[in-house]
Backbone as CSV, one residue per row, in Angstrom:
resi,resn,N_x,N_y,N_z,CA_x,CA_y,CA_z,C_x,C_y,C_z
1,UNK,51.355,-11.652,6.259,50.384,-10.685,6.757,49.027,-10.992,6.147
2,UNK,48.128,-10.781,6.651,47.009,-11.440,6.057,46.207,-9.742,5.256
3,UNK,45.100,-10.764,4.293,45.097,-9.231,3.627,43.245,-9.953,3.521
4,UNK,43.008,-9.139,2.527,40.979,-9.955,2.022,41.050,-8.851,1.199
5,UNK,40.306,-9.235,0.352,40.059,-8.645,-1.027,38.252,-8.183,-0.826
6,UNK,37.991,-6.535,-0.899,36.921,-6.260,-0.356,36.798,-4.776,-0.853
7,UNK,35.668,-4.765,-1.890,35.023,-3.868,-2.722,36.068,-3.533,-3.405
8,UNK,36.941,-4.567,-4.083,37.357,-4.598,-5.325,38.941,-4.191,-5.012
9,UNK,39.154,-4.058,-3.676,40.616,-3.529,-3.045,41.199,-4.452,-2.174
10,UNK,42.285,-4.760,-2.534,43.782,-5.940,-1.354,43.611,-5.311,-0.473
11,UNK,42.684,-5.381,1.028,43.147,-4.563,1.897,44.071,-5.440,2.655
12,UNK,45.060,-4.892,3.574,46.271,-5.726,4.086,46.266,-4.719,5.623
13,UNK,46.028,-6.244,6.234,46.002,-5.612,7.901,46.718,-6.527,8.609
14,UNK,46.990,-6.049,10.253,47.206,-6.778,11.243,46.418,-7.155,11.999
15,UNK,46.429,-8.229,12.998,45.268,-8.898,13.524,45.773,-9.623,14.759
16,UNK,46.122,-8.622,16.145,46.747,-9.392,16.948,46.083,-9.530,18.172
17,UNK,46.150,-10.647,19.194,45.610,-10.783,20.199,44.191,-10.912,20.267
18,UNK,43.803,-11.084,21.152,42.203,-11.394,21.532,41.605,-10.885,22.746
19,UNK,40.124,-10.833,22.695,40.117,-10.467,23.149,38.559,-9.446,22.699
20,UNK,38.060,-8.346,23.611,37.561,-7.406,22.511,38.210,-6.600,21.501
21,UNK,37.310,-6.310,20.627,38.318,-5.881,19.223,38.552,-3.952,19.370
22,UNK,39.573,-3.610,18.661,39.761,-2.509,18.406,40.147,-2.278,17.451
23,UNK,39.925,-1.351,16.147,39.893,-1.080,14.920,41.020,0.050,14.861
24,UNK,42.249,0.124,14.364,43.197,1.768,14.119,43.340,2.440,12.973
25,UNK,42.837,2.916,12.555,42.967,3.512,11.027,43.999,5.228,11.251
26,UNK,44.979,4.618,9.952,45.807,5.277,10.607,45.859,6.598,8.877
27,UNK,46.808,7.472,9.122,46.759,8.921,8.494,47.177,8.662,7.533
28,UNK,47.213,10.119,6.493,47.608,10.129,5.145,49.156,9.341,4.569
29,UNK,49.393,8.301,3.748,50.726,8.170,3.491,51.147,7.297,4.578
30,UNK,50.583,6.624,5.849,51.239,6.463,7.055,50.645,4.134,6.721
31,UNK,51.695,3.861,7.325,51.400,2.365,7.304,50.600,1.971,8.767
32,UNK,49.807,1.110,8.659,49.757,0.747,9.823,50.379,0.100,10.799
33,UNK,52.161,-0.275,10.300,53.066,-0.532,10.979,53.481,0.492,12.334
34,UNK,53.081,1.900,12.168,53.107,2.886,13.303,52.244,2.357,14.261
35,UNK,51.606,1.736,14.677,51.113,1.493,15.489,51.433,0.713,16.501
36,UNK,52.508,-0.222,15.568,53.201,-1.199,16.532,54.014,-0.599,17.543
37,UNK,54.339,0.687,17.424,55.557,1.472,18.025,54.687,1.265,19.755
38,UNK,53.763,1.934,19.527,53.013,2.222,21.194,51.728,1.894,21.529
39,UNK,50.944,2.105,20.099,49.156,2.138,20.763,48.894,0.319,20.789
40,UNK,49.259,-0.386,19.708,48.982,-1.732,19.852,49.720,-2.526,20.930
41,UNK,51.216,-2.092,21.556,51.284,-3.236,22.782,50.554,-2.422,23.819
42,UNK,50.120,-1.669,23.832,49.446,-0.936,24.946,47.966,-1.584,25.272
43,UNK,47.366,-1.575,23.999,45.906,-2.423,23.805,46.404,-3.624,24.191
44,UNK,46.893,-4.413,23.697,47.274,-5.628,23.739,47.665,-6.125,25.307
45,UNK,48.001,-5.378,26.016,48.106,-5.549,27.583,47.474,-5.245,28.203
46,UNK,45.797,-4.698,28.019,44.869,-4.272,28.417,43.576,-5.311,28.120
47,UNK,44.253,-6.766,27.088,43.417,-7.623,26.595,42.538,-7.317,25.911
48,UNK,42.694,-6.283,24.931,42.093,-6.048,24.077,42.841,-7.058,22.492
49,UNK,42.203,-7.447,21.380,42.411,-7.611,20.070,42.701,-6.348,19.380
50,UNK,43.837,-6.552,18.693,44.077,-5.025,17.564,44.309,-5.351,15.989
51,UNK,43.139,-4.598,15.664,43.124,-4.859,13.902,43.514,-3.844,13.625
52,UNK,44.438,-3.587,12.678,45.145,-2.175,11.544,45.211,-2.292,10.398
53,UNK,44.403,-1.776,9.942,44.556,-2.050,8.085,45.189,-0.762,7.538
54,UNK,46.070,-1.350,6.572,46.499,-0.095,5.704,45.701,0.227,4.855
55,UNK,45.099,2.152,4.720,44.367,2.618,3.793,44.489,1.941,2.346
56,UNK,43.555,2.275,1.428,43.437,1.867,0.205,44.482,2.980,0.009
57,UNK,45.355,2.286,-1.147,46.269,3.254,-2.182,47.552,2.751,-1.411
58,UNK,47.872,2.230,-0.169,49.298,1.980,0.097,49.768,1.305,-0.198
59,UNK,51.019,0.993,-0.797,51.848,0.069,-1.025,51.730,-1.169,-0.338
60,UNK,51.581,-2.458,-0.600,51.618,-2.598,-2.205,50.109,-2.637,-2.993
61,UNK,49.111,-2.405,-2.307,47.868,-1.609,-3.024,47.761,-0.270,-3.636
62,UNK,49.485,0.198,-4.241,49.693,1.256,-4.539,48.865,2.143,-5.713
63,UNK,48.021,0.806,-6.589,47.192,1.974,-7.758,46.283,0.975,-7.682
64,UNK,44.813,1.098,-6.376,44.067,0.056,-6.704,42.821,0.659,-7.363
65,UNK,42.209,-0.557,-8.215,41.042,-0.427,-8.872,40.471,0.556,-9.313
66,UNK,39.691,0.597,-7.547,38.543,1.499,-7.341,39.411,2.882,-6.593
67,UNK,38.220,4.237,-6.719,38.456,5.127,-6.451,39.189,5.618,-4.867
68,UNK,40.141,6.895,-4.544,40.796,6.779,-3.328,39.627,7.846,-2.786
69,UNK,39.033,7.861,-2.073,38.176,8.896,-1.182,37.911,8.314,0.263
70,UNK,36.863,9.600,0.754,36.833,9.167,2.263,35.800,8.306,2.204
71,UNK,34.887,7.992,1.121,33.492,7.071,1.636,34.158,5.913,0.816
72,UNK,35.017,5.352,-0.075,35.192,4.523,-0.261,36.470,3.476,1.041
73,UNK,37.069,4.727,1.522,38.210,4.140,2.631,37.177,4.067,3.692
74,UNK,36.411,4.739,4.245,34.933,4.238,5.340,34.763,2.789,5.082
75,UNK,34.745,2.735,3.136,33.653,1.601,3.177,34.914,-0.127,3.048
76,UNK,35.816,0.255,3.195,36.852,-1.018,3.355,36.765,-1.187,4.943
77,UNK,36.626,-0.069,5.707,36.897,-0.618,7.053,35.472,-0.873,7.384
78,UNK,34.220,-0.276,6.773,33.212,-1.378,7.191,33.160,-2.565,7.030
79,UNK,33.586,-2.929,5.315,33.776,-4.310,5.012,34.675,-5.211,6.006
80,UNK,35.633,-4.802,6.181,36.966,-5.637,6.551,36.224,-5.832,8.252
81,UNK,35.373,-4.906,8.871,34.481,-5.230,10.002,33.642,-6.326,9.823
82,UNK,32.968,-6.347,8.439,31.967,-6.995,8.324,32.958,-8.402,8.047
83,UNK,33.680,-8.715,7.633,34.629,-9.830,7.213,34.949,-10.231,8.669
84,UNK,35.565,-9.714,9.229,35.843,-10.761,10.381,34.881,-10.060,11.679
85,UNK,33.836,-10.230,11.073,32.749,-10.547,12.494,32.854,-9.544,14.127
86,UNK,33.595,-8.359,13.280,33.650,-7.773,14.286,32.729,-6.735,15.480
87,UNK,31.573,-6.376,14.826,30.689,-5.533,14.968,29.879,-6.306,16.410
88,UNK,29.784,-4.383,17.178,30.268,-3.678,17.509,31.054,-3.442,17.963
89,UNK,32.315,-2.756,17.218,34.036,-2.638,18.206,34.124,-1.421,18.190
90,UNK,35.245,-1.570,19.094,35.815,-0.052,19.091,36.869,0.520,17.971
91,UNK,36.666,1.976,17.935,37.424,2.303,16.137,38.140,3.285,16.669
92,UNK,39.367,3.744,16.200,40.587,5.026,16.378,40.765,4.827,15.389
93,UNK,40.797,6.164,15.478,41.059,6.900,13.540,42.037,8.483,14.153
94,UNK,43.164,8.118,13.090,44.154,9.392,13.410,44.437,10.474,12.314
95,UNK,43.967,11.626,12.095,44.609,12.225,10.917,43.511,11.796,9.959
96,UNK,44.050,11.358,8.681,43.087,11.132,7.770,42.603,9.945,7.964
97,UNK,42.949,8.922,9.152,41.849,7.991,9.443,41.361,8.683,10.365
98,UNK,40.704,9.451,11.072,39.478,10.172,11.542,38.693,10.420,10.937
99,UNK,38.824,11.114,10.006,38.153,11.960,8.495,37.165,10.305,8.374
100,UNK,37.792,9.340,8.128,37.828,8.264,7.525,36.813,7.689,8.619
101,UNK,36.798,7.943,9.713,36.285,7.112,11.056,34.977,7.944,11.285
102,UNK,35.045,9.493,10.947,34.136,10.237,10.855,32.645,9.514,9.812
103,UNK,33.372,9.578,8.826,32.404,9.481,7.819,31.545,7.626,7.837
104,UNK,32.607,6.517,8.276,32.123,5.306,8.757,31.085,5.332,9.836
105,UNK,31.445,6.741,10.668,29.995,6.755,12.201,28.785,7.198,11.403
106,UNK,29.036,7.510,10.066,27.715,8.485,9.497,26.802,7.692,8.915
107,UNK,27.342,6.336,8.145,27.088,5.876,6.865,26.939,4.659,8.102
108,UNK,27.628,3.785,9.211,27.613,2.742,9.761,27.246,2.884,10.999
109,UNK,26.983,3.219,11.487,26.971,3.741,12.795,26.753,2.312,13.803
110,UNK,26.320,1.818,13.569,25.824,0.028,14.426,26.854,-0.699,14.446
111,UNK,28.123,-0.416,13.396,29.362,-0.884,13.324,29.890,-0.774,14.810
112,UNK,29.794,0.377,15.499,30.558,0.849,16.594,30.271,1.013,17.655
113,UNK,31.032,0.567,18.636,30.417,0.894,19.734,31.036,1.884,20.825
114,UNK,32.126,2.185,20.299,32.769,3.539,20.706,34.053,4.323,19.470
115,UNK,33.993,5.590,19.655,34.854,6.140,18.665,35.564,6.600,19.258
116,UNK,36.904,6.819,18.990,38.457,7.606,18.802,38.992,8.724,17.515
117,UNK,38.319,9.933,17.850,39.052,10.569,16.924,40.283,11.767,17.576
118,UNK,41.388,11.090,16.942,42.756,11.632,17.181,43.198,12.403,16.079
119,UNK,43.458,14.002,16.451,44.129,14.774,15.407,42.952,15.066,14.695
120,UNK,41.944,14.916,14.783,40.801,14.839,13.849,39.929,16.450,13.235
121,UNK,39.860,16.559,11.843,39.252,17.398,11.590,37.980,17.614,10.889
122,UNK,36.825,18.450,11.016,35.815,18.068,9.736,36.176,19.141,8.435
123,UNK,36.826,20.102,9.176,36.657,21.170,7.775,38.519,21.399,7.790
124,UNK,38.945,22.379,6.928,40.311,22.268,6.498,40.786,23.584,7.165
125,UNK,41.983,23.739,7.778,42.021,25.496,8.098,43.545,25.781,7.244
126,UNK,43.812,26.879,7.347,44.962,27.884,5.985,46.295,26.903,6.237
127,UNK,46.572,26.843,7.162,48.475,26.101,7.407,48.446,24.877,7.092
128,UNK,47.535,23.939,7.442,47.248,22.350,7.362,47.031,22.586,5.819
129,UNK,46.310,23.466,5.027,45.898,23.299,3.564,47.131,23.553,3.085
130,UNK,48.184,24.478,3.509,49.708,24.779,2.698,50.337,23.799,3.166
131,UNK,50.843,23.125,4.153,51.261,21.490,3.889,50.642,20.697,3.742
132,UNK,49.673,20.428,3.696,48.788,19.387,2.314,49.404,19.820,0.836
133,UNK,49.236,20.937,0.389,49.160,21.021,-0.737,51.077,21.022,-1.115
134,UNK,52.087,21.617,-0.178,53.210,21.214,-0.290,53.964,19.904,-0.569
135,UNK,53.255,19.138,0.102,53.115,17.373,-0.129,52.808,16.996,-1.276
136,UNK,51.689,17.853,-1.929,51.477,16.904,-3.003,51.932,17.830,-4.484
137,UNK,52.508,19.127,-3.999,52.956,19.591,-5.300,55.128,18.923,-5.509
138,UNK,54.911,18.727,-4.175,56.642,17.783,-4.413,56.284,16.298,-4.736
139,UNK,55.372,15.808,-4.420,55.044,14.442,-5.299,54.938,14.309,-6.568
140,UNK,54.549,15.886,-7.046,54.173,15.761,-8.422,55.283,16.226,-9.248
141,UNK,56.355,17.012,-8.726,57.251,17.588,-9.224,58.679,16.510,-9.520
142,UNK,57.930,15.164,-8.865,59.374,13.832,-8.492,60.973,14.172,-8.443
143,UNK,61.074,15.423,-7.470,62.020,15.916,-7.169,62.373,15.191,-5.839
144,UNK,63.889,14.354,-6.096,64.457,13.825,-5.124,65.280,14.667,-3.748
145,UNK,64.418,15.174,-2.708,64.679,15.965,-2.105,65.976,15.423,-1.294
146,UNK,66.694,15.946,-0.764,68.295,15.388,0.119,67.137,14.758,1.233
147,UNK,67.951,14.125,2.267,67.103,13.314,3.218,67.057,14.461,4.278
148,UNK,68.467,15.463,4.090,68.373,15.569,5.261,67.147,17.534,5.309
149,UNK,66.859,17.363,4.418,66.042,18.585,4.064,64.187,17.709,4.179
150,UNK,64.129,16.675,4.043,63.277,15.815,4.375,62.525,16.207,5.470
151,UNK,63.911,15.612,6.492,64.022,15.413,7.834,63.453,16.538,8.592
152,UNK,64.291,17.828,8.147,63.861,18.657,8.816,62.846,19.046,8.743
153,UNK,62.032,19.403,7.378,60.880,19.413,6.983,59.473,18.959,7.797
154,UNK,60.098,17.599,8.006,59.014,16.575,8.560,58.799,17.211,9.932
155,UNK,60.071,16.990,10.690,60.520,17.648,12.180,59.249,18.771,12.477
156,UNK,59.450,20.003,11.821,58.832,21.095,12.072,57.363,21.270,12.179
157,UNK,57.167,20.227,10.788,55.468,20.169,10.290,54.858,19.477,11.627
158,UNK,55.298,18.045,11.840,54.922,16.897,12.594,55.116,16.617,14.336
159,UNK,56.181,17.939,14.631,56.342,17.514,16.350,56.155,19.100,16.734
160,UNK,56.465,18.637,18.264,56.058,19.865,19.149,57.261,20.201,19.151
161,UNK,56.973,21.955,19.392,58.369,22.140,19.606,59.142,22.017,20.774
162,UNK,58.579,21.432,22.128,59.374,21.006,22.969,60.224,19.876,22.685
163,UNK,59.423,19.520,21.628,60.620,18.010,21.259,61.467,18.560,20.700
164,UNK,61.914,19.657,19.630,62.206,20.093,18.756,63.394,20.605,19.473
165,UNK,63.219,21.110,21.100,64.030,21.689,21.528,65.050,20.751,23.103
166,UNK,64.378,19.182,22.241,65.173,18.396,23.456,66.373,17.710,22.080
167,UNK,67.418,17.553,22.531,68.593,17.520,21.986,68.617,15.886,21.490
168,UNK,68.729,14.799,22.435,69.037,13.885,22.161,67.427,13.467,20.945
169,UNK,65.548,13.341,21.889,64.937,13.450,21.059,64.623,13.724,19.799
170,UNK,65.084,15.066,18.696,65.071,15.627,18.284,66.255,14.858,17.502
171,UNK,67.605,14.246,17.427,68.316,13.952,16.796,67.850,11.922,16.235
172,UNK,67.134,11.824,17.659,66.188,10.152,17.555,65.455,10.587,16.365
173,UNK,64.578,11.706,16.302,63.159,12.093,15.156,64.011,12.155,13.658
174,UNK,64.706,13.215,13.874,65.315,13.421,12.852,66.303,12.282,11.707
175,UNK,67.048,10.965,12.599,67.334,9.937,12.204,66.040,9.286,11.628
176,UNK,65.146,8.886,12.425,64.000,8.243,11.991,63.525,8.706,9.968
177,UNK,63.396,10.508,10.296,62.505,10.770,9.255,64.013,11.010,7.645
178,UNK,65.252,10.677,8.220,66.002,10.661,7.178,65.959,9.180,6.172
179,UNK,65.660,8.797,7.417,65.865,6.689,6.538,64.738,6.209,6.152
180,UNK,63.399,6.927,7.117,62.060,5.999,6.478,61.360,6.774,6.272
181,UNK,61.401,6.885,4.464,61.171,8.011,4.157,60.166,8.315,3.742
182,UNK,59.082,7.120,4.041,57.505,6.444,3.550,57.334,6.220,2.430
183,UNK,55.918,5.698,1.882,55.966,5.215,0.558,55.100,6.410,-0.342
184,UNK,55.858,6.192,-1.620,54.865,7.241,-2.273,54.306,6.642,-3.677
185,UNK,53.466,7.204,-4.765,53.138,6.725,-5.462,51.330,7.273,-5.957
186,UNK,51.015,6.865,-6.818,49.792,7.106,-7.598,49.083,6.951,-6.062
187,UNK,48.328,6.127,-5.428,47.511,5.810,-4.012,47.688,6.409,-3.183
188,UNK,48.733,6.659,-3.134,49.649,7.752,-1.829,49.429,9.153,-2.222
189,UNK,49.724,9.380,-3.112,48.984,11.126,-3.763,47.589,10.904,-3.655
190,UNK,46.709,10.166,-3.861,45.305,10.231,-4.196,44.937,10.681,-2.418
191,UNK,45.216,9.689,-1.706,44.801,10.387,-0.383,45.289,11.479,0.214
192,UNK,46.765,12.662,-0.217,46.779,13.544,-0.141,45.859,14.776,-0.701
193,UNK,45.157,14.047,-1.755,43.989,14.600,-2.434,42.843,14.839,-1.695
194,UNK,42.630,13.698,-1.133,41.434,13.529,-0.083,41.387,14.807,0.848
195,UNK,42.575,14.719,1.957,42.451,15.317,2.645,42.698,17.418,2.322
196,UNK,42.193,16.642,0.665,42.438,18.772,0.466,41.006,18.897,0.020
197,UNK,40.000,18.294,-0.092,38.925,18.518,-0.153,38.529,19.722,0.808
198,UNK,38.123,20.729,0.724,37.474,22.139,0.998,36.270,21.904,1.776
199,UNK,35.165,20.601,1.490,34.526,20.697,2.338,33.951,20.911,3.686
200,UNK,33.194,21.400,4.231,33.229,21.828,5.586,32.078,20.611,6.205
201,UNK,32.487,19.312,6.620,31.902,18.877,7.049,31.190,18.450,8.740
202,UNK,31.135,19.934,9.401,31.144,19.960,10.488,30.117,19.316,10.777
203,UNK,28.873,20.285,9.974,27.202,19.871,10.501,26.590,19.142,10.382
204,UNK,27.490,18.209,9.612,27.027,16.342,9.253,27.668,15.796,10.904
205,UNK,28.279,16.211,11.628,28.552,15.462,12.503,27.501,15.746,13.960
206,UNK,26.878,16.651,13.751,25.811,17.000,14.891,24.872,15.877,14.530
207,UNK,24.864,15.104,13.751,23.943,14.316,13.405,24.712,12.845,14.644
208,UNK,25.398,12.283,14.416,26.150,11.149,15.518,25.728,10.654,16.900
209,UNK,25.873,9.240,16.854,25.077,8.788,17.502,25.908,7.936,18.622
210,UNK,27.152,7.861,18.221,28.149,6.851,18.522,28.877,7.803,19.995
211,UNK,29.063,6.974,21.051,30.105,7.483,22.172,31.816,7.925,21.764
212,UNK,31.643,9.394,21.886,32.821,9.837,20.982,33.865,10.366,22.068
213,UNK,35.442,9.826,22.083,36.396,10.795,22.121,37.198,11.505,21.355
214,UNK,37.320,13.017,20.876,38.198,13.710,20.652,39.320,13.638,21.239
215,UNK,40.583,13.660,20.578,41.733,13.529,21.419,42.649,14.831,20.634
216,UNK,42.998,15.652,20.867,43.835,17.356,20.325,45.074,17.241,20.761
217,UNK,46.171,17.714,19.877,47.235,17.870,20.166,48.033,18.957,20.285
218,UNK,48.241,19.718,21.086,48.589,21.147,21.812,49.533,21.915,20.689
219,UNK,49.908,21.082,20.556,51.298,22.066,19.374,51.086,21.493,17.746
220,UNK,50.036,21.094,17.444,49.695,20.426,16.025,49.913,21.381,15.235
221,UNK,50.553,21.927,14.530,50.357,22.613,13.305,49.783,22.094,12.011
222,UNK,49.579,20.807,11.558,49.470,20.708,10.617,47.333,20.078,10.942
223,UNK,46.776,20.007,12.446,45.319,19.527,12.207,45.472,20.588,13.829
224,UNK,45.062,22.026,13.870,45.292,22.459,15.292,43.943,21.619,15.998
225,UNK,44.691,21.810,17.590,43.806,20.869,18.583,42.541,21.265,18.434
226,UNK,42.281,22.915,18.479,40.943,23.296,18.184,40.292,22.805,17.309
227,UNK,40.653,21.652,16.180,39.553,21.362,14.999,38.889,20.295,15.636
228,UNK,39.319,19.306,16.782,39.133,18.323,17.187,38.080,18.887,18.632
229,UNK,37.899,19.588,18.972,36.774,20.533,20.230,36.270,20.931,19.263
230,UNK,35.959,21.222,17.900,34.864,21.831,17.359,34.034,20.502,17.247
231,UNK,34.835,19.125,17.177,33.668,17.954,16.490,33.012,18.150,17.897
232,UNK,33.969,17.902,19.407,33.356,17.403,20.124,32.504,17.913,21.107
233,UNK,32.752,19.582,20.442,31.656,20.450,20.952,30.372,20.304,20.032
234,UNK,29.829,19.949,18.476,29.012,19.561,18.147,28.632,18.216,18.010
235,UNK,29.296,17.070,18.605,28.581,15.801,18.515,27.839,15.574,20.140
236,UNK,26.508,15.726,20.348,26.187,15.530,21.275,26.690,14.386,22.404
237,UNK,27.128,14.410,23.373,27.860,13.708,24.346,28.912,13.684,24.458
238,UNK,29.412,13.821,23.436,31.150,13.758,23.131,32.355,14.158,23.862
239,UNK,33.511,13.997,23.987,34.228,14.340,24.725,35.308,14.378,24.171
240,UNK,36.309,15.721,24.731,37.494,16.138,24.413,38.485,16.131,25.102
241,UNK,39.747,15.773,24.725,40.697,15.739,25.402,42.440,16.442,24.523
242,UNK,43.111,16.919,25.509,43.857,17.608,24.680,45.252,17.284,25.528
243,UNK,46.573,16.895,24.719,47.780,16.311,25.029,48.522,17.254,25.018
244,UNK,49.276,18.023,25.957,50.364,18.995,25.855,51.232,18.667,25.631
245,UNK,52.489,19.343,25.238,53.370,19.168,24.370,53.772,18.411,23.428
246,UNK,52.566,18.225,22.312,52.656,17.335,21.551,52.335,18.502,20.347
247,UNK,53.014,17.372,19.394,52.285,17.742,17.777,51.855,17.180,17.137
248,UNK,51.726,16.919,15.469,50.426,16.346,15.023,51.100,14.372,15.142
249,UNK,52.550,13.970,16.025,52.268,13.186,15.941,52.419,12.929,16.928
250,UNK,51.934,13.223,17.838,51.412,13.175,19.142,51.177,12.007,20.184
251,UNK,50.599,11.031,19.412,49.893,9.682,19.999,52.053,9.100,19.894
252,UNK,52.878,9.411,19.010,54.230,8.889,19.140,55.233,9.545,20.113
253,UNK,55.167,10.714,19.972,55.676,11.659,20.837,55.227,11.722,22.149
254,UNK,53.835,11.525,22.779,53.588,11.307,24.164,52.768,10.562,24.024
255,UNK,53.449,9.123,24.056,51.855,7.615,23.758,51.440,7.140,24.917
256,UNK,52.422,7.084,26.237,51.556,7.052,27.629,50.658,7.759,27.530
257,UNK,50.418,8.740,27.889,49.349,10.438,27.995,48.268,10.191,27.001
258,UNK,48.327,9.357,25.510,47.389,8.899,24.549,46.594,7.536,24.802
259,UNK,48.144,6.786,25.238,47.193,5.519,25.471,46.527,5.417,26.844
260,UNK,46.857,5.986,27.829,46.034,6.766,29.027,44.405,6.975,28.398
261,UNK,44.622,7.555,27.855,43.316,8.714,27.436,42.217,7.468,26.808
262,UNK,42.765,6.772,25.668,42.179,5.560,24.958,41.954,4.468,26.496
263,UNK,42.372,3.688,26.628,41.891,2.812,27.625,41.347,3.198,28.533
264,UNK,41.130,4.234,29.409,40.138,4.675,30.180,38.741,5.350,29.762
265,UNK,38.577,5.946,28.688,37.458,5.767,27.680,37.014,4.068,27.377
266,UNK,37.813,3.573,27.139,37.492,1.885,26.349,36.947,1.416,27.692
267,UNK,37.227,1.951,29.112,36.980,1.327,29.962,35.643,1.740,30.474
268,UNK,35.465,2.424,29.985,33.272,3.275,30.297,32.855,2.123,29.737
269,UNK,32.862,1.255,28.709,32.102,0.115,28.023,31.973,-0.780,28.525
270,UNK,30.791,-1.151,29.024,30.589,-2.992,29.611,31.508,-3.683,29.170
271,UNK,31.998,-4.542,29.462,32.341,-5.805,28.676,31.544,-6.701,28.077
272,UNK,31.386,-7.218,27.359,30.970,-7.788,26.189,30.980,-9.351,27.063
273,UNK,29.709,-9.744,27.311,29.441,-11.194,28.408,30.025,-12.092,27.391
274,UNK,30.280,-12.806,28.465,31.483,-13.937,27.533,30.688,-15.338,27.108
275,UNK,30.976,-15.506,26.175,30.325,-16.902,24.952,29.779,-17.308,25.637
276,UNK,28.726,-18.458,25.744,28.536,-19.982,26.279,29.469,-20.992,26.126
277,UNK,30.230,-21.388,26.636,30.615,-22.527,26.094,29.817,-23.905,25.373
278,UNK,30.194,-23.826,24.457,29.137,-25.023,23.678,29.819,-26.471,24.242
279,UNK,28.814,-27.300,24.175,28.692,-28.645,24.458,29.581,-29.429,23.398
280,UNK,30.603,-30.724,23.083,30.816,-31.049,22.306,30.050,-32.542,21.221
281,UNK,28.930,-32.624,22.465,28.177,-33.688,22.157,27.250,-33.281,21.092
282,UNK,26.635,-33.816,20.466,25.485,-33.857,19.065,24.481,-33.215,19.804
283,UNK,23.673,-32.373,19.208,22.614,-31.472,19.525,21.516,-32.344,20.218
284,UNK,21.714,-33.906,19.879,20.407,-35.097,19.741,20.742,-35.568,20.984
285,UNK,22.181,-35.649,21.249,23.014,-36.816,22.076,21.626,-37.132,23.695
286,UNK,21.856,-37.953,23.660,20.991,-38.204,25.645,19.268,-37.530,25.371
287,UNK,19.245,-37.267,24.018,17.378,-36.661,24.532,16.769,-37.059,22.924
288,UNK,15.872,-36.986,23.013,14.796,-37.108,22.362,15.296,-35.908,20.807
289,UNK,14.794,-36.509,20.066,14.938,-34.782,18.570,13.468,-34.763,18.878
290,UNK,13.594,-33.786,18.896,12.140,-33.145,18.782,11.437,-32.780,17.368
């Protein structure tokens, strides 16, 4: 897997296909291996390129260097932009890569040439702050919970309850969240930290300059859809969109209906005129140097 070492952090990404680029920054604790499930062959058959880097603090960048926050995780995915020559691409940010994608449109803005914020919030509301803070007071307590108390756990916080109430689905989720049980650790708490920050950073986003979609997820309990219509009712132009019967993991639970939503946005953008082909002869060859 290829990785680059950038503002003092292993960042470790994927890098597939060609094409124009698309950037996924993905949520708290979460690998960017989720992506492979639906949004990347989806891009990828649309001829797009898909880059995914795992946040700073994940395994195996589990206790790096430098500090875990949202302007230092902004500032790896500017770098890791600026490293492979990507600017202006398109960026999706889910969960606490929104937060993360948010704060990169503020500080970079020329980086981008269209945004994706999925699940996305600027300020924190009461239920999302009691499982945040549930997360990270059982991290701290290194109490080996049964899997299957995990499972359910996860189930309730993370899907809709129409899934909740389809039989075979619901026993697929529940297998899933017994065996992979994600990674945890010093990096992995630090960005549960992040996302308990209190700040209300709504009115920094009326400032944005970048072509924005909001994307909301109908049954989210843990980021409700409404936090994601508040950005995109204050970022001038912006646009919202909202996935029914979904929950906060939504883009997995209904990824047609998501990746729908993403490629027909990606598709408002010119295309990007294609290279010159260069000559293989000497700049001199058949004429005069001037």
């Amino acid at each position: 897997m290829p990785s680059a070492t950038l503002n003092g952090s292993t960042l470790f990404y994927d890098d597939t296909g060609h094409g124009e680029p698309v950037v996924l920054v993905n949520g708290t604790g979460a690998s960017r291996g989720a992506w492979r499930a639906h949004q990347t062959p989806a891009l990828l058959a649309a001829g797009y390129r898909v880059i995914a880097p795992d946040n700073r603090g994940y395994p195996p960048d589990a206790a790096p260097a430098g500090p875990v926050t949202l302007d230092a995780m902004a500032g790896d995915v500017a770098a890791l932009i600026d490293h492979l020559s990507l600017a202006p691409c398109r960026i999706v940010g889910f969960s606490m890569g929104a937060s993360i994608v948010g704060e990169l449109l503020l500080a970079r803005p020329e980086l981008v040439s269209q945004a994706v914020l999925m699940a996305g919030r600027a300020r924190p509301d009461t239920f999302g702050s009691a499982i945040n803070l549930a997360a990270r007071e059982l991290s701290d307590s290194e109490v080996d919970v049964p899997a299957s108390h995990h499972a359910v756990f996860t189930a309730l916080c993370y899907l809709s309850p129409h899934t909740l109430r389809d039989p075979e689905a619901v026993q697929d989720w529940l297998d899933v969240f017994a065996y992979a049980r994600g990674e945890s650790g010093p990096g992995v708490r630090a960005q549960y930290e992040v996302m308990a920050d209190p700040t209300d950073r709504l009115p920094r986003f009326a400032a944005l300059d970048v072509p924005l979609l909001c994307i909301g997820f109908a049954d989210d309990v843990m980021i409700p859809a409404a936090a994601g219509r508040d950005i995109a009712d204050t970022v001038p132009g912006a646009r919202y969109t909202e996935i029914e019967r979904a929950g906060h993991f939504g883009h997995l639970e209904r990824p047609d209906e998501v990746n729908a939503a993403l490629l027909d946005f990606f598709a408002e953008l010119p295309a990007r005129p294609a290279e010159p082909v260069r000559s293989e002869r000497p700049l001199d060859a058949g004429r005069g140097v001037a």
